[in-house]
Backbone bond lengths (Angstrom), bond angles and torsions (degrees), N, CA, C in turn:
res aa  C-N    CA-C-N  psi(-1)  N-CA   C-N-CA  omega(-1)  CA-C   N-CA-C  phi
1 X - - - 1.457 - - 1.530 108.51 -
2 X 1.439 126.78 122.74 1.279 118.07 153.74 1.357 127.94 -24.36
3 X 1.195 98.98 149.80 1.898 120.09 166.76 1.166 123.23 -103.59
4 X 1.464 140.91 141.83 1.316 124.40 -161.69 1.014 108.91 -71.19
5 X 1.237 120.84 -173.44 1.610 127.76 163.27 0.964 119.84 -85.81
6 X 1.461 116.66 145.53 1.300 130.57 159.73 1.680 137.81 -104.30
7 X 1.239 102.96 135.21 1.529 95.66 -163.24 1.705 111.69 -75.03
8 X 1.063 149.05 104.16 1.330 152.54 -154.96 1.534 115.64 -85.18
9 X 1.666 110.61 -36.45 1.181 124.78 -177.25 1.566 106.81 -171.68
10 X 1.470 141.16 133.56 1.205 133.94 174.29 1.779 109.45 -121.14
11 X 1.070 121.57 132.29 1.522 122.44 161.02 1.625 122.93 -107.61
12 X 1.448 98.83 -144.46 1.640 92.23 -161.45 2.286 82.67 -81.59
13 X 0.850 141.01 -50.00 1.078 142.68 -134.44 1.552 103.02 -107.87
14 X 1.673 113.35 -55.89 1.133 119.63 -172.29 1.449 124.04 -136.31
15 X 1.480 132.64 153.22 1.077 134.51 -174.17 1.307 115.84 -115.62
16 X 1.499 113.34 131.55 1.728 119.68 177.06 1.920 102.26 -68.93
17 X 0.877 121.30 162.00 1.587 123.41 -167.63 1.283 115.54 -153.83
18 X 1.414 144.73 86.70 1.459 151.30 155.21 1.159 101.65 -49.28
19 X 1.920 111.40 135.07 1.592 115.73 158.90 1.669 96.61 -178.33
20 X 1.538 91.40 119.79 1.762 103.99 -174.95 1.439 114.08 41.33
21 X 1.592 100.64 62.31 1.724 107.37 169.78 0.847 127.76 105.18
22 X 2.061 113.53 -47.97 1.445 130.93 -168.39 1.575 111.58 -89.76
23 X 1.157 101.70 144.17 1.924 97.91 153.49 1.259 105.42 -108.74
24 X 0.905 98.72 159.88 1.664 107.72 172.86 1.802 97.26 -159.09
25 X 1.430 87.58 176.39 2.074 105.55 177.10 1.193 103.40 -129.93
26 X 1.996 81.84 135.42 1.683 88.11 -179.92 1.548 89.42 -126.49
27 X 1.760 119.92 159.82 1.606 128.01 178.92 1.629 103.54 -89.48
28 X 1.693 107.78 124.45 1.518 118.56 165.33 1.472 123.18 -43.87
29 X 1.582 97.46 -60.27 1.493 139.97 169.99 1.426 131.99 -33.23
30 X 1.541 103.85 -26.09 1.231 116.00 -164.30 1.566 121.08 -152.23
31 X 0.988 107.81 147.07 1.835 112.09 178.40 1.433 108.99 -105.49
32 X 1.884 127.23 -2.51 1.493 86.31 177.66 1.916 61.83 -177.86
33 X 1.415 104.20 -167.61 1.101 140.19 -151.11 1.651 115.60 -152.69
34 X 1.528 117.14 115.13 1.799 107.76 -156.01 1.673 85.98 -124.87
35 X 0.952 128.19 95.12 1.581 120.40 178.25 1.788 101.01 -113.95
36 X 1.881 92.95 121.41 1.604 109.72 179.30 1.664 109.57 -79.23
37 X 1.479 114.92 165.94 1.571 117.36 -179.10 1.897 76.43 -134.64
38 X 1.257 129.49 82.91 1.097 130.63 -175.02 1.999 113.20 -76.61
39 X 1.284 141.27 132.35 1.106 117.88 -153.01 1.742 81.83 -152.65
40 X 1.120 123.54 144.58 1.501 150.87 -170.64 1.224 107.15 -92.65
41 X 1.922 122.05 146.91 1.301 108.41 156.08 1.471 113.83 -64.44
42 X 1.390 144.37 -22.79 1.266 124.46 -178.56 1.676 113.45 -83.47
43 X 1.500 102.18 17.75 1.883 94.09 -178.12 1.160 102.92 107.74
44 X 1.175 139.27 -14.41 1.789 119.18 -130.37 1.895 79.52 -103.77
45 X 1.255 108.83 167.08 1.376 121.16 -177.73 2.066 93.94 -116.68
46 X 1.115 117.06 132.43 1.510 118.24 173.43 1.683 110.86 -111.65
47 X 1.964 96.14 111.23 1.422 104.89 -165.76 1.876 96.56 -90.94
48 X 1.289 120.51 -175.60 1.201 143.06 156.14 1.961 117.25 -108.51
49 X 1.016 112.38 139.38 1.674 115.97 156.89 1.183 127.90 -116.83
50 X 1.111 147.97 106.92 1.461 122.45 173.78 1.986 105.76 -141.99
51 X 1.183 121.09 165.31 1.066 125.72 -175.45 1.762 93.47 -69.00
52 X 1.617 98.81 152.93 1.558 100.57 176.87 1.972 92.41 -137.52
53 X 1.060 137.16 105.01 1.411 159.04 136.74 1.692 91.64 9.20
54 X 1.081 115.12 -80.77 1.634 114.57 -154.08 1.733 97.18 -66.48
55 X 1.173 144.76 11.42 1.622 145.95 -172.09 1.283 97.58 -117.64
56 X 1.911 112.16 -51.00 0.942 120.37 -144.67 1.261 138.91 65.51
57 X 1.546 128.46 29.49 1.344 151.58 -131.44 1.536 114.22 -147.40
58 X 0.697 118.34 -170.83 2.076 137.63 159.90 1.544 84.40 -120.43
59 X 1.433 79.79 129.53 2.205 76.30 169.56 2.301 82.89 -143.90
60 X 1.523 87.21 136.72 1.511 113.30 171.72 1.701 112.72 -91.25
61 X 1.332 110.68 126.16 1.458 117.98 -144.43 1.559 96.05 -138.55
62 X 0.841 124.84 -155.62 1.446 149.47 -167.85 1.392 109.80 -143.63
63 X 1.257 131.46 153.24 1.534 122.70 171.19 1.646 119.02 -54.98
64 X 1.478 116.69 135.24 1.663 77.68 172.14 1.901 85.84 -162.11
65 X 1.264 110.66 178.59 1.332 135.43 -154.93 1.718 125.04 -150.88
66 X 1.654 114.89 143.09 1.207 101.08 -175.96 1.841 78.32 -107.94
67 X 1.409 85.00 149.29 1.446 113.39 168.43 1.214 112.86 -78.87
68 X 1.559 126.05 141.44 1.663 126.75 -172.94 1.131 120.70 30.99
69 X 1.216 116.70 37.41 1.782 117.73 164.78 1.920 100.07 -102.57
70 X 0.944 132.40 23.67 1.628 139.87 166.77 1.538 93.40 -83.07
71 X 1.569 126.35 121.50 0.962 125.25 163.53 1.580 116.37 -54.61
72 X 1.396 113.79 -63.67 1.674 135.96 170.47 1.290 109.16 -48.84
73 X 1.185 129.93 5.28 1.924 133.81 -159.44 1.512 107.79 -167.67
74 X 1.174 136.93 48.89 1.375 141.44 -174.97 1.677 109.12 -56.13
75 X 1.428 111.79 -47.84 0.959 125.49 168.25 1.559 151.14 -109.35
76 X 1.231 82.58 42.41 1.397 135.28 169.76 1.790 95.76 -42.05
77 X 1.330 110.03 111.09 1.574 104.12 174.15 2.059 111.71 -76.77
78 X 1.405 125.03 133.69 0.949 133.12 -164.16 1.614 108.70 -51.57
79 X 2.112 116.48 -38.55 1.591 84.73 163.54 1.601 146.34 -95.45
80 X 1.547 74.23 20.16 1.790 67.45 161.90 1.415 113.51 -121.02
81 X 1.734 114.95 7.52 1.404 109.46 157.34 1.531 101.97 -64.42
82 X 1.709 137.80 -30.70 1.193 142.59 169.24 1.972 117.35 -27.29
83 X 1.550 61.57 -66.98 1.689 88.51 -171.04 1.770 109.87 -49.78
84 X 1.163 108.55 -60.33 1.671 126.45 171.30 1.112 105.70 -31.86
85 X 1.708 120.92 -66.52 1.521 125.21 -157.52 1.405 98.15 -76.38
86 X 1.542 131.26 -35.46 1.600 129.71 179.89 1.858 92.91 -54.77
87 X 1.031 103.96 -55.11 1.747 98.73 -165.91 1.857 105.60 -71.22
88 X 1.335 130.15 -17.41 1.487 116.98 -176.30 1.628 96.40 -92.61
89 X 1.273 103.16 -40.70 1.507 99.91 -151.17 1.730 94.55 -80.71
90 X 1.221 137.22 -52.84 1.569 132.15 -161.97 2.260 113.67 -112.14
91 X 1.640 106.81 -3.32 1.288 132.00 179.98 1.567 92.77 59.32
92 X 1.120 143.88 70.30 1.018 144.49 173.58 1.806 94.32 -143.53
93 X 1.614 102.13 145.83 1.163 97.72 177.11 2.111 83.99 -139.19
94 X 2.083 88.35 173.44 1.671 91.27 -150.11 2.103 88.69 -126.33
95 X 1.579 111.63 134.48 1.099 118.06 173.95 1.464 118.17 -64.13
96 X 1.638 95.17 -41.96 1.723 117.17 179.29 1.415 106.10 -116.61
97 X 1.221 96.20 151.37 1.861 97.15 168.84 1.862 80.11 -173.61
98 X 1.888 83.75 138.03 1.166 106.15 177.53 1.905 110.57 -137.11
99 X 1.518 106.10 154.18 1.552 96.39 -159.65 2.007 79.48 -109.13
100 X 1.470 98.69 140.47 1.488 100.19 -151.33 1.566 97.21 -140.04
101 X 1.876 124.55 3.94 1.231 131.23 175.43 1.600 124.44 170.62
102 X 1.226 114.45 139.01 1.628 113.64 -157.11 1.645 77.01 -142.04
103 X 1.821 111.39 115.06 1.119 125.86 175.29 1.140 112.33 -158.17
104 X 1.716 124.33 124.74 1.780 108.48 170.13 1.166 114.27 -85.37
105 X 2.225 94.32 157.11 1.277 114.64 -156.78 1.563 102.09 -77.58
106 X 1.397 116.96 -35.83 1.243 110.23 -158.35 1.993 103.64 -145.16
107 X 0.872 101.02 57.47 1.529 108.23 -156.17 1.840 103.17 -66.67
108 X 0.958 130.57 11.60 1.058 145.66 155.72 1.673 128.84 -57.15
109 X 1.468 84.10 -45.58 1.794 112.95 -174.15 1.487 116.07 -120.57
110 X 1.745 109.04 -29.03 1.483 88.50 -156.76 1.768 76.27 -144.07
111 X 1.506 96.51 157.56 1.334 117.07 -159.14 1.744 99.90 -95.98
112 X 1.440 132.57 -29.94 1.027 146.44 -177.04 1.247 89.10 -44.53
113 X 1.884 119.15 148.76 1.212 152.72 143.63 1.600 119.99 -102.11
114 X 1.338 109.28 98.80 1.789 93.92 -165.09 1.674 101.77 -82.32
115 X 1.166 142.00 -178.00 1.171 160.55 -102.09 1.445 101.83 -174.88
116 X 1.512 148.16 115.52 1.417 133.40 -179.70 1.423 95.48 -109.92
117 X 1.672 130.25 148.25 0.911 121.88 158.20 1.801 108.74 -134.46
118 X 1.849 111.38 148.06 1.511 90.81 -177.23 1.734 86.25 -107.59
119 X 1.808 91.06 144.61 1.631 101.90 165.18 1.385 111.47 -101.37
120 X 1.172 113.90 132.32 1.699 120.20 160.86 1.046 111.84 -113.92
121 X 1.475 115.51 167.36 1.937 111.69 169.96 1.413 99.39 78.07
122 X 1.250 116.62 46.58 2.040 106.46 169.65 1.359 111.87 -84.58
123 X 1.229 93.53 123.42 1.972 103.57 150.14 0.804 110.72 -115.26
124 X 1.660 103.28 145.36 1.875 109.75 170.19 1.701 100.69 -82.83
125 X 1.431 96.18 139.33 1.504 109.99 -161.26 1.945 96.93 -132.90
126 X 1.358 102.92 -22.19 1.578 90.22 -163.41 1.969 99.28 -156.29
127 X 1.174 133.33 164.36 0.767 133.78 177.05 1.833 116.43 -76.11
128 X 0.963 129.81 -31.94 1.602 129.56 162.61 1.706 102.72 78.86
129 X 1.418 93.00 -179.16 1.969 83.90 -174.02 1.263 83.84 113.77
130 X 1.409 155.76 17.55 1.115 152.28 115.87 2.090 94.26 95.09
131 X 1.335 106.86 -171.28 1.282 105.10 -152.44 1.759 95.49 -116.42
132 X 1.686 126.37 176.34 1.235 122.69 -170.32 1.349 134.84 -15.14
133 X 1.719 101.24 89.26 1.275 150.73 149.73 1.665 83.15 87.29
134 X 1.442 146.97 24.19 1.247 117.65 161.70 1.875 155.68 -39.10
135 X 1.181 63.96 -27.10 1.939 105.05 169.67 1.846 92.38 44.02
136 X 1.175 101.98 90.99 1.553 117.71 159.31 1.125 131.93 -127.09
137 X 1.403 89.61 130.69 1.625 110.78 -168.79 1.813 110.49 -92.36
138 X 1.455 102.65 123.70 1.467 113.81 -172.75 1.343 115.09 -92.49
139 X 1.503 114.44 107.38 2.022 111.29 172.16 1.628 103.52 -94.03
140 X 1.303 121.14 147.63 1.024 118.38 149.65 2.016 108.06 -116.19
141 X 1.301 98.32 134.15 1.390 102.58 -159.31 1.427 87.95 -119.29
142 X 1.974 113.60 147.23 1.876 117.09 166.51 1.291 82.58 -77.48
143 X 2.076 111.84 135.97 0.764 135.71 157.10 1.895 126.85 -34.75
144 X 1.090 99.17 -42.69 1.886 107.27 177.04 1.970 107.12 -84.28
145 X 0.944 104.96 10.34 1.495 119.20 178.97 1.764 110.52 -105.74
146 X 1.325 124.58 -30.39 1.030 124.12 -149.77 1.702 117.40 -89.77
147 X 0.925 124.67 33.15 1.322 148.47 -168.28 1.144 97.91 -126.11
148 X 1.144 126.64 -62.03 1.842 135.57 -144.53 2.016 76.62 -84.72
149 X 1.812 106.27 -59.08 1.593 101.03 -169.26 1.720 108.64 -42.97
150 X 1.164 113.39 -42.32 1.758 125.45 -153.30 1.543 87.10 -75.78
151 X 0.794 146.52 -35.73 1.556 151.54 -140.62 1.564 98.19 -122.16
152 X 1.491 116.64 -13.67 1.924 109.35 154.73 1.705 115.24 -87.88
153 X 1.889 90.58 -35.02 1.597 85.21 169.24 1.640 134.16 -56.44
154 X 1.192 85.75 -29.40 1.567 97.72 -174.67 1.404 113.51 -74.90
155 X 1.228 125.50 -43.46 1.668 136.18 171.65 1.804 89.29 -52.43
156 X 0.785 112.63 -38.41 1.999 121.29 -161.71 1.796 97.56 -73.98
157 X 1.210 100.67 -24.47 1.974 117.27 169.44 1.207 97.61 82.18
158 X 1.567 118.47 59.20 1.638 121.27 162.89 1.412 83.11 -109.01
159 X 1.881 109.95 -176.18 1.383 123.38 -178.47 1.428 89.29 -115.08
160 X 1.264 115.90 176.21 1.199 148.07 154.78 1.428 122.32 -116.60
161 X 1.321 96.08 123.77 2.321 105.46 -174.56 1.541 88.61 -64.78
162 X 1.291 124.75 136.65 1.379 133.90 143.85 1.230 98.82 -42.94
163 X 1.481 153.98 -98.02 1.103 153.84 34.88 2.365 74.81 144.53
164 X 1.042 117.29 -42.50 1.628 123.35 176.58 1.391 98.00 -96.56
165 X 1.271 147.68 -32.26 1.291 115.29 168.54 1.645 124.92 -75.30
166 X 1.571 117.64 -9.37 1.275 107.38 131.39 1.483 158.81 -53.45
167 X 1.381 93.30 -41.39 1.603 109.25 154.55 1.269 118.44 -47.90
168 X 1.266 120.43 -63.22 1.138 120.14 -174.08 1.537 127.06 -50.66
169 X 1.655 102.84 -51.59 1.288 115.66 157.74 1.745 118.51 -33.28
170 X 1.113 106.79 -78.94 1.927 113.14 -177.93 1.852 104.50 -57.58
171 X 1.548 113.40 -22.64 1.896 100.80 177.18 1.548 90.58 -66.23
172 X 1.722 125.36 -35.08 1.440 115.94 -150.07 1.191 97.61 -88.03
173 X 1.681 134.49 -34.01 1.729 132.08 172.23 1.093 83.92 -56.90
174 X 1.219 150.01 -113.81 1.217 164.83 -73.57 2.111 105.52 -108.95
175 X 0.776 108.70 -9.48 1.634 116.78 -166.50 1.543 100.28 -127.45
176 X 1.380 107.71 -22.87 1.859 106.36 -162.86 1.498 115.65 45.79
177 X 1.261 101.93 33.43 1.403 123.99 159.18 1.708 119.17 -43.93
């Protein structure tokens, strides 16, 4: 039988966590994880960039969101924490959005289960670039391009989220993209 957990170390955001051997990290901040596979009527897939601290990098991502981290909105249901982060982070907002996979990214290390959602029906509604000082940079890429694009970024020494070549995968089941 398991042993509980133990708290190892806690900060403002996240907590280190002992239990039967392992550590792992779990988020204070948050109850879940809403990551969009946002997709255009002309095909195009709409990525995010922004620097990420723990890489030290530009890393190319997918839209994505912590769930119940809104002080004013704790319980904030995850798709329309979706919806929110599609409209701060890339100013695009979605007619449809469907939740299409609940899988962790890195279950090795981190306790998070992110949340997939696909958007259809985008309008640009807002300028995007995400919220206090995130500084994100919005691509919209043709979907049958985005391999060859992801694979110049990378020579260019950005990362790529694991975490979008899934997306991509379920826009292409799911769209016959």
């Amino acid at each position: 039988m398991p042993k509980s957990a133990e708290i190892l170390h806690q900060g403002k955001f996240a907590r280190l966590v002992g239990r039967d051997g392992w550590e792992y990290v779990e988020r204070v901040n948050a109850s879940g994880v809403a990551v969009l596979i946002p997709i255009t009527e002309q095909q195009e897939v709409v990525l995010v960039e922004q620097f990420r601290v723990p890489v030290q990098k530009q890393v190319m991502e997918l839209p994505a969101g912590l769930v119940g981290d809104q002080a004013d909105n704790p319980d904030e249901p995850a798709i329309e924490t979706a919806r929110r982060e599609l409209i701060e982070e890339t100013g695009y907002d979605c007619s449809q959005i469907q939740k299409v996979f609940s899988g962790p990214s890195s279950p090795g290390i981190v306790a998070e289960v992110p949340d997939f959602y696909l958007a259809t029906g985008l309008t640009k509604v807002a300028e995007g670039g995400g919220v206090d000082g995130e500084n994100i940079i919005t691509h919209v890429v043709p979907f049958r391009e985005t391999h060859a694009w992801l694979e110049e970024k990378q020579k260019q020494g950005l990362l790529v989220d694991a975490k979008l070549y899934m997306g991509l995968w379920f826009a292409q089941q799911l769209l016959a993209l």
